[in-house]
SERO-4910 file (N, C-alpha, C, O; in steps of 0.05 Angstrom, whole numbers):
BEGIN
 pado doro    nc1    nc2    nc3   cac1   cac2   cac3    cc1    cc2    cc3    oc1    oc2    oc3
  Unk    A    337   3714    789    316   3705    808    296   3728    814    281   3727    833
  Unk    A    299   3750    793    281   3773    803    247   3764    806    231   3771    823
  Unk    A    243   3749    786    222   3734    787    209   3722    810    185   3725    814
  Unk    A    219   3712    820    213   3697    847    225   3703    872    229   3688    891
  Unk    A    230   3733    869    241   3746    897    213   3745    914    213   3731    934
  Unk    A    197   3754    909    172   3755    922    162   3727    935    143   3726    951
  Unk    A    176   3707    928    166   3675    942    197   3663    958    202   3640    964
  Unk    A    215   3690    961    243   3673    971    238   3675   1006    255   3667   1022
  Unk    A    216   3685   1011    215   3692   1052    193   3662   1048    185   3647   1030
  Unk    A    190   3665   1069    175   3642   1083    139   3654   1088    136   3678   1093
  Unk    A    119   3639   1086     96   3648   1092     82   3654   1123     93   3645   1143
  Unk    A     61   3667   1124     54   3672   1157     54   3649   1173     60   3648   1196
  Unk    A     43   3619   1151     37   3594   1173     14   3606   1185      6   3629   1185
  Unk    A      3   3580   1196    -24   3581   1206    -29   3592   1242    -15   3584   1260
  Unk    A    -46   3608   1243    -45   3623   1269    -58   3600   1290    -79   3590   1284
  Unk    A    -44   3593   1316    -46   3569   1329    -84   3570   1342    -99   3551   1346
  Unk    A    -88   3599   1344   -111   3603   1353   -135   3596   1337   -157   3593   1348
  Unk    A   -130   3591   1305   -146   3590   1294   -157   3561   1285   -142   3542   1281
  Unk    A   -191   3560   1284   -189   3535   1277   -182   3526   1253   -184   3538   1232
  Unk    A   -170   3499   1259   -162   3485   1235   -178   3467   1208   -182   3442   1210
  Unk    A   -183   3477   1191   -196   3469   1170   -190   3441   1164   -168   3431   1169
  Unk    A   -215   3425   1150   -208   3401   1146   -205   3393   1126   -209   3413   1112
  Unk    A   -197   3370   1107   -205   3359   1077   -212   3377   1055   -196   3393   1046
  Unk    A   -233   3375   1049   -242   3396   1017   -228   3423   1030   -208   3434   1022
  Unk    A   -250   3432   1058   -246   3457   1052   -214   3471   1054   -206   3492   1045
  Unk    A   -200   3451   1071   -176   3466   1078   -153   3462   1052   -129   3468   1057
  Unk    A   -161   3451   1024   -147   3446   1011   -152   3460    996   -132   3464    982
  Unk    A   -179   3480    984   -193   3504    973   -181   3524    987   -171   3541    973
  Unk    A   -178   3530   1023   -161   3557   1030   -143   3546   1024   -129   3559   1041
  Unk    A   -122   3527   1011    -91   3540   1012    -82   3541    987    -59   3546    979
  Unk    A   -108   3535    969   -107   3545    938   -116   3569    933   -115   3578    910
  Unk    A   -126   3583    952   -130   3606    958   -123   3632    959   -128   3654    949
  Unk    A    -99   3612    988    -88   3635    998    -58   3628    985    -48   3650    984
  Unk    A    -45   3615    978    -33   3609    972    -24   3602    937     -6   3586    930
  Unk    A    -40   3618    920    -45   3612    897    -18   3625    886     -4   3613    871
  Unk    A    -13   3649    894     13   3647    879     44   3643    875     60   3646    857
  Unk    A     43   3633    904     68   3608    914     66   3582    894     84   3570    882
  Unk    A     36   3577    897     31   3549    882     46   3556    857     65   3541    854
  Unk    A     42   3573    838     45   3576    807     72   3585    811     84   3572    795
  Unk    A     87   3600    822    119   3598    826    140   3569    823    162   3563    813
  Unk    A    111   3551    845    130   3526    845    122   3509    821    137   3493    810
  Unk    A     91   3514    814     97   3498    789    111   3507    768    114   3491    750
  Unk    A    122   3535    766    133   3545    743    161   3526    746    165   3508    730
  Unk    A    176   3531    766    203   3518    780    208   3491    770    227   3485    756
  Unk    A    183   3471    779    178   3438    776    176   3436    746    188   3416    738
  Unk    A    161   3453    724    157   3449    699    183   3453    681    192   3437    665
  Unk    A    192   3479    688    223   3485    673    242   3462    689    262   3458    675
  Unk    A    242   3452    701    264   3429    700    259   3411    708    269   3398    726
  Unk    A    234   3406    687    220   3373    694    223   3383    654    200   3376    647
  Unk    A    232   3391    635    226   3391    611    248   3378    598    248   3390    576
  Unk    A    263   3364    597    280   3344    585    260   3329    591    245   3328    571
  Unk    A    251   3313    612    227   3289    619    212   3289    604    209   3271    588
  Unk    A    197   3314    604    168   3321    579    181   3311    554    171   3289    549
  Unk    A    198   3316    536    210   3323    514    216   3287    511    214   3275    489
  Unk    A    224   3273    536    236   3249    529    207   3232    529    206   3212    515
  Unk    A    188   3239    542    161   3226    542    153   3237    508    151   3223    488
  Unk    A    150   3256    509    142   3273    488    144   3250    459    126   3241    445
  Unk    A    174   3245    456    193   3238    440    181   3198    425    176   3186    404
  Unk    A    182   3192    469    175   3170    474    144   3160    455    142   3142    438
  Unk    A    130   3171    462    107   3168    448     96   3176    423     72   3171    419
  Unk    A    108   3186    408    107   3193    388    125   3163    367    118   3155    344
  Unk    A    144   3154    381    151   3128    360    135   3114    376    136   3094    362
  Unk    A    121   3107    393    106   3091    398     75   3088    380     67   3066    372
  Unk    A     63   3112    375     41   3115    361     57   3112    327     39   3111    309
  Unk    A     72   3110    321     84   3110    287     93   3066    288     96   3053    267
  Unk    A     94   3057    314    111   3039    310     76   3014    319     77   2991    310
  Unk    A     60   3020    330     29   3008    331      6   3010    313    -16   2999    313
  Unk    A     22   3034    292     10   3042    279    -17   3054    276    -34   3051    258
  Unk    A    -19   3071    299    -39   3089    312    -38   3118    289    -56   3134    283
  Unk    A     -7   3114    278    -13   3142    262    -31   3139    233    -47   3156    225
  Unk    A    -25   3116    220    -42   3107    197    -69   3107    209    -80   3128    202
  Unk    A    -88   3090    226    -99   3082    235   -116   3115    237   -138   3119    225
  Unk    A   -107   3132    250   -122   3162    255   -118   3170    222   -139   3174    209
  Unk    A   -102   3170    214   -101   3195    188   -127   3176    170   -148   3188    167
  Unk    A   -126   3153    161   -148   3132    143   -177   3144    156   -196   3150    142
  Unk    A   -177   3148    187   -200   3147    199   -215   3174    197   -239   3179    203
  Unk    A   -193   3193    188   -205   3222    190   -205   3226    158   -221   3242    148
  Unk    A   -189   3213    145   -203   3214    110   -229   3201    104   -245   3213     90
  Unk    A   -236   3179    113   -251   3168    104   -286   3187    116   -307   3193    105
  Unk    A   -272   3191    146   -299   3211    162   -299   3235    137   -318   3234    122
  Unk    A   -285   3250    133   -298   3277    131   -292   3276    100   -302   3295     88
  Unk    A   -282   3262     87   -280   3253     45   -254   3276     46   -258   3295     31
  Unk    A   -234   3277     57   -217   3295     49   -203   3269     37   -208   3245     43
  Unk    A   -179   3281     15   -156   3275     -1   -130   3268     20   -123   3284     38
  Unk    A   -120   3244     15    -99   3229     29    -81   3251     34    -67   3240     51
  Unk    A    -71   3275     32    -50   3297     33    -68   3306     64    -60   3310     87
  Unk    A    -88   3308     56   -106   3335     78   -111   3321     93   -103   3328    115
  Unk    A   -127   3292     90   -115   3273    123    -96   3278    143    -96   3287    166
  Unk    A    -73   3264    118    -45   3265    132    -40   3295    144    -43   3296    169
  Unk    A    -35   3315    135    -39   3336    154    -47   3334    182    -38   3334    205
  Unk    A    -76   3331    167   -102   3337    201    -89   3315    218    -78   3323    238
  Unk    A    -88   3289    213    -80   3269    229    -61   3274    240    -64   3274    264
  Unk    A    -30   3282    229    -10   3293    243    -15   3308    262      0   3304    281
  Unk    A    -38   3330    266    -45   3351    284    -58   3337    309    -53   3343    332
  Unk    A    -74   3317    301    -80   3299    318    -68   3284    337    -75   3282    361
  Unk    A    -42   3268    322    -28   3248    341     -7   3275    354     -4   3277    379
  Unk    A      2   3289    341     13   3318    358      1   3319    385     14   3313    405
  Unk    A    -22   3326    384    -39   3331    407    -46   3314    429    -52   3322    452
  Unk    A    -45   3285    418    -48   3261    434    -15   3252    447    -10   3238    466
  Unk    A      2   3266    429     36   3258    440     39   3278    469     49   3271    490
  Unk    A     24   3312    461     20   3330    481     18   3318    507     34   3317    526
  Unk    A    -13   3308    500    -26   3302    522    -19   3276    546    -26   3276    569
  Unk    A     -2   3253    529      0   3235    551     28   3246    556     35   3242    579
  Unk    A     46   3258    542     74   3268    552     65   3287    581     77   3279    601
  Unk    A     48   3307    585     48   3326    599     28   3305    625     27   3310    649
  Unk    A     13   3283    611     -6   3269    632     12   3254    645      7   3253    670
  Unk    A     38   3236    635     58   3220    659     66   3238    676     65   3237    701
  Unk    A     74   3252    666     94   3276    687     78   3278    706     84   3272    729
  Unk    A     45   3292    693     36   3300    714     27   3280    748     28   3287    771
  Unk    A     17   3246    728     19   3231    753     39   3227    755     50   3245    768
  Unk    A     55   3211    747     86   3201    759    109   3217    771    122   3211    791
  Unk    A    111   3242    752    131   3257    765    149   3254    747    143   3241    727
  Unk    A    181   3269    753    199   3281    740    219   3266    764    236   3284    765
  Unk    A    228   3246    783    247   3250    801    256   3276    821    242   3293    832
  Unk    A    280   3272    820    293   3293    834    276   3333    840    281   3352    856
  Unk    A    258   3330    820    243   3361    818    218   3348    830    204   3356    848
  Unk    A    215   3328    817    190   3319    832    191   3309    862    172   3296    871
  Unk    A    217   3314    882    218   3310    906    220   3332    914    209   3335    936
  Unk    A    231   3350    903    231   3381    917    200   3397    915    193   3414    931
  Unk    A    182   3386    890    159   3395    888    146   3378    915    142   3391    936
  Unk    A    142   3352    913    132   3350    944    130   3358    965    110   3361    980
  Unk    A    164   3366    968    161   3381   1001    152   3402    998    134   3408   1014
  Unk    A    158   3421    978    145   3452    970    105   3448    985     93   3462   1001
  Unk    A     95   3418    966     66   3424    972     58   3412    997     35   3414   1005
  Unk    A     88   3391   1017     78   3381   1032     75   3407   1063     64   3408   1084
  Unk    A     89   3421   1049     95   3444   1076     67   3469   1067     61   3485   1085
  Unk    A     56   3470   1045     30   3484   1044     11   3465   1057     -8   3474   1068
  Unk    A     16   3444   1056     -7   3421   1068    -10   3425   1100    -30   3421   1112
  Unk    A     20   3434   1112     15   3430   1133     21   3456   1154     27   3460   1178
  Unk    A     16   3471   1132     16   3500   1141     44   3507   1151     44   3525   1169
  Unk    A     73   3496   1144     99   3511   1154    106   3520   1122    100   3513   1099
  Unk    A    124   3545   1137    136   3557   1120    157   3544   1103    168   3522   1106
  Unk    A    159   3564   1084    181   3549   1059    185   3564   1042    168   3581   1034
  Unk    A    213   3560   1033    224   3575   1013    227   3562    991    242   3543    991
  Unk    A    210   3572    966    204   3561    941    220   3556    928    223   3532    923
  Unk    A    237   3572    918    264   3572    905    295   3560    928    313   3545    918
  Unk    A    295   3567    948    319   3557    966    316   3535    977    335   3520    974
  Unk    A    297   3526    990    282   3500    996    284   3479    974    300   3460    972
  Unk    A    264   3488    958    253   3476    925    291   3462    920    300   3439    919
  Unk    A    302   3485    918    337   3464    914    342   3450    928    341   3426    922
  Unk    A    346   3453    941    358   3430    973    347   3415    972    365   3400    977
  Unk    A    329   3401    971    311   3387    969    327   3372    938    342   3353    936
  Unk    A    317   3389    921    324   3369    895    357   3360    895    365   3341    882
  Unk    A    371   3374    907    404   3359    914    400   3337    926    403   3316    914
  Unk    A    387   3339    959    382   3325    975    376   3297    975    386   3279    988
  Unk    A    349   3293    949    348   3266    943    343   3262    909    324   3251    899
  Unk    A    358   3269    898    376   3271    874    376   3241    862    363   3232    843
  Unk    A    401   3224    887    400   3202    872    373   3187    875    363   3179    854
  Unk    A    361   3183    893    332   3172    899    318   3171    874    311   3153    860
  Unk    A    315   3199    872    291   3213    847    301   3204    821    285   3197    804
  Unk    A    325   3204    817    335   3193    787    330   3166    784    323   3156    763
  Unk    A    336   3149    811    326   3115    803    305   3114    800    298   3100    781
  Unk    A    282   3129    816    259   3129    810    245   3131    779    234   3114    765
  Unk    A    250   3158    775    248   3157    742    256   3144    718    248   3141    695
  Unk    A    281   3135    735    301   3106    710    272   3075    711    261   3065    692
  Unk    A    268   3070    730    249   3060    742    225   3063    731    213   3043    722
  Unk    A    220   3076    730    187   3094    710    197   3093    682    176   3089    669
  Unk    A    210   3095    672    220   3084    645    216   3065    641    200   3061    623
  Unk    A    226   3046    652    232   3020    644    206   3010    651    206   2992    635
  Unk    A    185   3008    662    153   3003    670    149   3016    643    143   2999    626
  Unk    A    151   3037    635    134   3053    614    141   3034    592    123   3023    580
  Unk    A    160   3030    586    162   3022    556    162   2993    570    185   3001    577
  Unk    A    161   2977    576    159   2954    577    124   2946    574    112   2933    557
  Unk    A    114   2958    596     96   2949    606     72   2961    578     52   2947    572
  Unk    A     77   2987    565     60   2995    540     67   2972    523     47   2963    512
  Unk    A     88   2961    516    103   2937    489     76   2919    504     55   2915    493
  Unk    A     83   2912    528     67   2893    544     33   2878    536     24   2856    532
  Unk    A     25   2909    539     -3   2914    536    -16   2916    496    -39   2919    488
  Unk    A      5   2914    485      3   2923    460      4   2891    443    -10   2882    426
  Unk    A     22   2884    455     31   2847    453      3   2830    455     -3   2813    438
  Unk    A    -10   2836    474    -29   2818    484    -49   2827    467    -59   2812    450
  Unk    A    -57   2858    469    -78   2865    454    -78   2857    420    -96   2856    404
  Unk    A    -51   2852    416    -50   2854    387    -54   2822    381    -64   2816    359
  Unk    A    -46   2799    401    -57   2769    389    -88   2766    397   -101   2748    387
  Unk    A    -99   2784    415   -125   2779    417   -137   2785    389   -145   2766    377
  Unk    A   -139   2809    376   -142   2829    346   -134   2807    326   -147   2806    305
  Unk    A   -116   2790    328   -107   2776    306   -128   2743    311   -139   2728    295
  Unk    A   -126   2743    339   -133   2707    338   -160   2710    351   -176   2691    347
  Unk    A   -168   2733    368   -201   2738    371   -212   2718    396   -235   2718    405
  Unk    A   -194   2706    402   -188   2699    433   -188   2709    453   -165   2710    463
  Unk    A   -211   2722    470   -212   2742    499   -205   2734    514   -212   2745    535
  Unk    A   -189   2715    518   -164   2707    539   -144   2721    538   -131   2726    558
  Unk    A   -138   2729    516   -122   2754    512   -113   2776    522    -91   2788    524
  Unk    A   -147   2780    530   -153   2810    541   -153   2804    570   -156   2826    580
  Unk    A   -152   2792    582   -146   2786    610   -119   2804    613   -123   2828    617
  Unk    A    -90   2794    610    -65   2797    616    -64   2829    610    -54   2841    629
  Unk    A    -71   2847    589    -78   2866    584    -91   2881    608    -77   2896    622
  Unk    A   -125   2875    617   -132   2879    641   -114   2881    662   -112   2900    678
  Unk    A   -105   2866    661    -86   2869    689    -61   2888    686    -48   2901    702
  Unk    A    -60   2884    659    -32   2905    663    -45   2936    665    -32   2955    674
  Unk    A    -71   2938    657    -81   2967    670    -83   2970    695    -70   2989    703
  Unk    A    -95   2958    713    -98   2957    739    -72   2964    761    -71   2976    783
  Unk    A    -39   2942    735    -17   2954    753    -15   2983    746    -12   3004    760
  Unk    A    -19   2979    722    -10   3014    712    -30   3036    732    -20   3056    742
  Unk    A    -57   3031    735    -72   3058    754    -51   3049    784    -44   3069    797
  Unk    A    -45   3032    792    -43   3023    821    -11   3038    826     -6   3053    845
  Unk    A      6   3030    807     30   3039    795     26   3082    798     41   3097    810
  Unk    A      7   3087    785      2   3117    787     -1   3125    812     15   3141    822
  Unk    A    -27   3111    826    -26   3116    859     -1   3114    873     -3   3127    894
  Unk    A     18   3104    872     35   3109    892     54   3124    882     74   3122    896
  Unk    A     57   3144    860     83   3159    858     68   3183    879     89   3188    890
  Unk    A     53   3197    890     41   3218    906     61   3200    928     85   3205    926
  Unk    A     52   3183    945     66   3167    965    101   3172    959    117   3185    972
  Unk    A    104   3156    938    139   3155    927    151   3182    940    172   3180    952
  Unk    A    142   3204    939    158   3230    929    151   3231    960    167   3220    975
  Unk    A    129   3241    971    130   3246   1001    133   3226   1021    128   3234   1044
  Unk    A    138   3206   1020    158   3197   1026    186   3195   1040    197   3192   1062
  Unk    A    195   3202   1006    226   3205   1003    227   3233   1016    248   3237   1028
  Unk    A    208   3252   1016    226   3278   1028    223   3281   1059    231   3299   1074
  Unk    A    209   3255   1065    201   3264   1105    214   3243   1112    225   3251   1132
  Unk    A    224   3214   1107    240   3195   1119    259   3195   1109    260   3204   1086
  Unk    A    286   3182   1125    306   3177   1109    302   3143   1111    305   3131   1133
  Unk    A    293   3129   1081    296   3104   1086    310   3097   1061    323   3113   1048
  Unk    A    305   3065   1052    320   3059   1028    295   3061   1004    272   3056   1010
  Unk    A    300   3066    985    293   3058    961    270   3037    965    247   3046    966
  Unk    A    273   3016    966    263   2994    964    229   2999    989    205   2998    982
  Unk    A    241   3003   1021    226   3010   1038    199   3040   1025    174   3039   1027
  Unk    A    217   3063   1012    194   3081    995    171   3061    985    151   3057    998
  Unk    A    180   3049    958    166   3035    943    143   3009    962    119   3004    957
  Unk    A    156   3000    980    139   2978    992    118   3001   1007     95   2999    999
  Unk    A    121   3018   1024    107   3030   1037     78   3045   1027     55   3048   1037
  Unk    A     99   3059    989     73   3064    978     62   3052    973     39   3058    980
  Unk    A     65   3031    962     54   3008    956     29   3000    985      5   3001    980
  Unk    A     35   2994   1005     18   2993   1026      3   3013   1027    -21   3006   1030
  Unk    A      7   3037   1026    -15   3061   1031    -33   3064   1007    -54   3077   1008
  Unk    A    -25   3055    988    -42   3062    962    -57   3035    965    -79   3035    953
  Unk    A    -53   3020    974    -82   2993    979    -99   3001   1002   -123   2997   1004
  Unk    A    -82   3014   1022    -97   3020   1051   -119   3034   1048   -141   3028   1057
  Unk    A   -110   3062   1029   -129   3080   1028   -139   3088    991   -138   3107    976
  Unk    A   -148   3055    988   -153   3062    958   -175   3070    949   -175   3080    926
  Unk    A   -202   3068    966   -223   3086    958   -216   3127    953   -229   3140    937
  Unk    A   -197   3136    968   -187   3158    968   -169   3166    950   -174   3187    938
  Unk    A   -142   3148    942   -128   3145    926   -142   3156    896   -140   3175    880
  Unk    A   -159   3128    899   -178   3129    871   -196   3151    869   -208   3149    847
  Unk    A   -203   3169    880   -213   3187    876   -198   3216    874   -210   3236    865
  Unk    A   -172   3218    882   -160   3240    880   -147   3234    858   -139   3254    847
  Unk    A   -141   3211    845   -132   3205    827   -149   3214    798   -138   3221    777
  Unk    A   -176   3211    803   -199   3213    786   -204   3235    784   -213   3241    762
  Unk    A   -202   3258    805   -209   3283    796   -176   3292    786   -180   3313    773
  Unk    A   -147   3286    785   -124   3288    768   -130   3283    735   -125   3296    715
  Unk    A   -139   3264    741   -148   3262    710   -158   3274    693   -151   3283    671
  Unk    A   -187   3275    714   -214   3295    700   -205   3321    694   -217   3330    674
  Unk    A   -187   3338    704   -177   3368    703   -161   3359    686   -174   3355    666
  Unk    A   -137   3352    683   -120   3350    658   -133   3344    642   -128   3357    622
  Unk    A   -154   3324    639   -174   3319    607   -185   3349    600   -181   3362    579
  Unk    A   -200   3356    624   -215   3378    619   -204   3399    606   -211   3407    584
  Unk    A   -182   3410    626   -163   3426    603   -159   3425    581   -165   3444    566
  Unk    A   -146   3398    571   -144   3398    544   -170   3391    527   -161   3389    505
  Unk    A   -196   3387    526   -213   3384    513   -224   3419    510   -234   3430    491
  Unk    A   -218   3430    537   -228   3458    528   -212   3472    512   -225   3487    497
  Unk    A   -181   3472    510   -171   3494    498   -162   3462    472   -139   3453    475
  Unk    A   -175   3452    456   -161   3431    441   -151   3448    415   -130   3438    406
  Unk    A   -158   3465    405   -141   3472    383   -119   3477    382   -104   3482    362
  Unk    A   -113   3476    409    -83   3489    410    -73   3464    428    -82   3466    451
  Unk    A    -59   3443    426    -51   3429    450    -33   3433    477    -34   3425    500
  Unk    A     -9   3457    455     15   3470    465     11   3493    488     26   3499    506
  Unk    A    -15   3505    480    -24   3524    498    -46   3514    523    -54   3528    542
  Unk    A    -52   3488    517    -63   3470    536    -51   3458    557    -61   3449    577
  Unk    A    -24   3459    549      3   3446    559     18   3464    575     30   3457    595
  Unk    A     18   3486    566     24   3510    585      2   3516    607     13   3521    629
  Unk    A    -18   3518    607    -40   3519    624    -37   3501    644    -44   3508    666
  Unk    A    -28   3478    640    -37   3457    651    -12   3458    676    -18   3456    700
  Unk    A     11   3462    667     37   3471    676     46   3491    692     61   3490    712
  Unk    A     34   3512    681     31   3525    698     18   3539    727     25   3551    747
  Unk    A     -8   3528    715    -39   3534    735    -45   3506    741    -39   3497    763
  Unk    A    -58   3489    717    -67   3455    726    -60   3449    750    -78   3444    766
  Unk    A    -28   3446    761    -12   3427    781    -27   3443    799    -30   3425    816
  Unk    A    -39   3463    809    -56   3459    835    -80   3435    830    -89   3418    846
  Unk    A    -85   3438    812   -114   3416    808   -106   3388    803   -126   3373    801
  Unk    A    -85   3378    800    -77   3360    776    -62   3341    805    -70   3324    820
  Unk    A    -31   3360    798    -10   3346    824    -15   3349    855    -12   3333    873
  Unk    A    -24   3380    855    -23   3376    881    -51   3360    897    -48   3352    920
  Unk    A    -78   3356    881    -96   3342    902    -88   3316    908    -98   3307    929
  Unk    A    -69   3298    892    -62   3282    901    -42   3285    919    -46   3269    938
  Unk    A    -20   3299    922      9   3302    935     -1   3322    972     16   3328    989
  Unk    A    -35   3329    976    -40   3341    982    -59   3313   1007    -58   3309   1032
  Unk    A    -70   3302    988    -81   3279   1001    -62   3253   1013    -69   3241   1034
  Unk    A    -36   3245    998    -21   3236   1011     -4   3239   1030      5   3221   1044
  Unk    A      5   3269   1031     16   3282   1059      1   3284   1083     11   3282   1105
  Unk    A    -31   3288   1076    -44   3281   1102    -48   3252   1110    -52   3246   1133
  Unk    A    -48   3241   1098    -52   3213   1100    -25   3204   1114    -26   3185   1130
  Unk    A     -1   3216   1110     26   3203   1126     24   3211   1149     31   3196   1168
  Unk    A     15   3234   1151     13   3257   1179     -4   3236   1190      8   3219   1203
  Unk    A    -34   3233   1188    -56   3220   1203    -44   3193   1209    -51   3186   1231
  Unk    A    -27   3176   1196    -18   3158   1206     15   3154   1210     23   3166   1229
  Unk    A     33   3142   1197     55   3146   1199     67   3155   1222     73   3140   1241
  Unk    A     71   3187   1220     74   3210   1239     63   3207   1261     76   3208   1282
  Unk    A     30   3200   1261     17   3199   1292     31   3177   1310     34   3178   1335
  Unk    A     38   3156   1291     40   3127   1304     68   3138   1317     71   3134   1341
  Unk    A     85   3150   1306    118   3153   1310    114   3169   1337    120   3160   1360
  Unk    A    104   3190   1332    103   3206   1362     88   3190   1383    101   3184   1402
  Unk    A     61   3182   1383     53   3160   1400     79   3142   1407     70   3125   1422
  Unk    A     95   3139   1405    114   3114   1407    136   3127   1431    144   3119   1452
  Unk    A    141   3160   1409    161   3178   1420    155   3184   1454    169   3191   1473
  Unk    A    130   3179   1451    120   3194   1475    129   3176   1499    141   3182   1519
  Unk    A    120   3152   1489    123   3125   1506    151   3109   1522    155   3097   1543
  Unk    A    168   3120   1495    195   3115   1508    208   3122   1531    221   3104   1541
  Unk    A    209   3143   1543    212   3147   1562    207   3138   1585    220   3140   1606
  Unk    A    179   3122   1582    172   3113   1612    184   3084   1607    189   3070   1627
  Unk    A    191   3073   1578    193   3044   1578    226   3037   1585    235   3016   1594
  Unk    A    244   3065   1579    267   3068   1579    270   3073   1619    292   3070   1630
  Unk    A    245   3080   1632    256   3085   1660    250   3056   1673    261   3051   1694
  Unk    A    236   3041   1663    222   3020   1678    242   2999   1670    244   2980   1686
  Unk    A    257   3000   1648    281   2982   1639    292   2989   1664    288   2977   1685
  Unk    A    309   3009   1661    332   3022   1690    326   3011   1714    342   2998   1727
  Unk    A    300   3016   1723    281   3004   1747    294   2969   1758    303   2961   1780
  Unk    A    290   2954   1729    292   2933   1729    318   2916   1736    323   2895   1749
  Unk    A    339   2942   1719    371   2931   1731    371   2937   1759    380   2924   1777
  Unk    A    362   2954   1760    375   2958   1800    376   2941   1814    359   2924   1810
  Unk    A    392   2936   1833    399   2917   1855    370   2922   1875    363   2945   1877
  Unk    A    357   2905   1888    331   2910   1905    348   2921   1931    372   2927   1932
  Unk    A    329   2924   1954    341   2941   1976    357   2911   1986    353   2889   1977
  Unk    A    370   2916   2000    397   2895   2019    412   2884   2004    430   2873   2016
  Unk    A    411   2882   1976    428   2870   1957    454   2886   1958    455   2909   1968
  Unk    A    480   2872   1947    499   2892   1948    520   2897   1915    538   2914   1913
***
């Protein structure tokens, strides 16, 4: 752990005197000030979120051989540039490589990993809200803590993934054959679950690390907050995107070193603006509503009491 001795104390936290920053800017100071906590924890979240990568990785790679995306690129890059069926196949290989890279390291990055991906939450929900935390001691407890949660979750995200891609591939492929745009309806929609599906894993994970509820209550709730606040959603979602694209279009010769970048540095840009926007969003409501409530009980709990008493002369 010599590595991360320097992130095992807790941070200053925010001085009560000071004013408190809002939205953009207060999410720029704690990438800031906080930049190299951030890359500790994404180092932490990436090394044991990599079986996931490797099974996405894996995942999509028979997926592009089995739609036949890989013929489809290699024909398309012989015929573009007049190379010989050998030197295609090569380049094309380098290609769907790069495209297996990129959506392997792009689920993780929206959806998450489970159980690391709940300990990563609290890690960025406690930079969000300015309490201390311990990256590495925390970061565990946390991933014990809701362990089984995070594993249904991702069993869960499996089974959406490969169903719902067969799904979208099904429809698209009798529209291509029979040329019928009714086709493309059912398709449409299965994108819409799939972005809507994205928006709530930010929700899913923070969540699960601030309530203790069931399974089912997580999922309904994100589900509610990702419609509530979907102009926001959709936009923190959109700049997740735009930075992981960006990344990899800038460093593209290399995918693997795009992939490391992204992993290591990206998840401030990537995971946390979303996991950063949904923690305030629980705080601003959720949390406000609970203490508003907390506050209340007391007087509703004395005025009950009030009510049993015997009046004066009664006996």
């Amino acid at each position: 752990m010599g590595l991360f001795n320097g992130y095992l104390k807790p941070g200053p936290g925010v001085d009560k005197d000071e004013p408190k920053k809002k939205g953009f800017f207060l999410y720029i100071d704690i990438i800031w000030q906080k930049m190299g906590k951030l890359v500790a924890a994404n180092s932490l979240y990436s090394l044991t979120s990599l079986l996931w990568i490797a099974a996405l990785y894996m995942f999509f790679g028979y997926l592009f051989i089995r739609t036949g995306i890989v013929d489809n690129v290699t024909e398309n890059i012989r015929q573009a540039e007049g190379l010989t069926a050998e030197q295609a196949a090569q380049l094309g290989g380098n290609v769907v490589v790069m495209l297996q890279i990129f959506f392997s390291v792009g689920v993780f990055v929206l959806w998450g990993s489970g159980p690391s991906s709940a300990a990563y939450a609290y890690i960025n929900r406690c930079f969000t809200r300015g309490e201390p935390v311990w990256v590495a001691s925390d970061g565990k407890d946390k991933f014990l803590e809701n362990f089984k949660q995070g594993m249904l979750v991702v069993l869960i995200d499996a089974v959406i993934l490969v169903f719902g891609v067969n799904a979208m591939h099904f429809y698209y492929s009798f529209y291509t054959s029979t040329g019928n745009v009714i086709w493309l309806l059912p398709s449409y929609i299965m994108v819409v679950v799939f972005v809507l599906y994205t928006m709530m894993h930010s929700y899913i994970y923070q969540i699960m690390v601030t309530f203790e509820c069931s399974l089912g209550a997580i999922y309904k709730n994100a589900l509610l907050l990702s419609i509530a606040k979907l102009p926001g959603n959709i936009l923190t979602t959109a700049i997740s995107c735009g930075f992981l694209y960006a990344i990899f279009m800038v460093i593209n010769l290399n995918p693997l070193f795009a992939a490391i970048i992204v992993l290591v540095f990206g998840l401030c840009f990537t995971r946390y603006v979303t996991d950063f926007y949904a923690a305030r969003v629980i705080e601003k409501t959720i949390l406000t509503n609970m203490k508003k409530k907390e506050e209340k009980k007391p007087v509703i709990e004395y005025l009950d009491e009030d009510e049993n008493e015997p009046e004066v002369g009664e006996e």
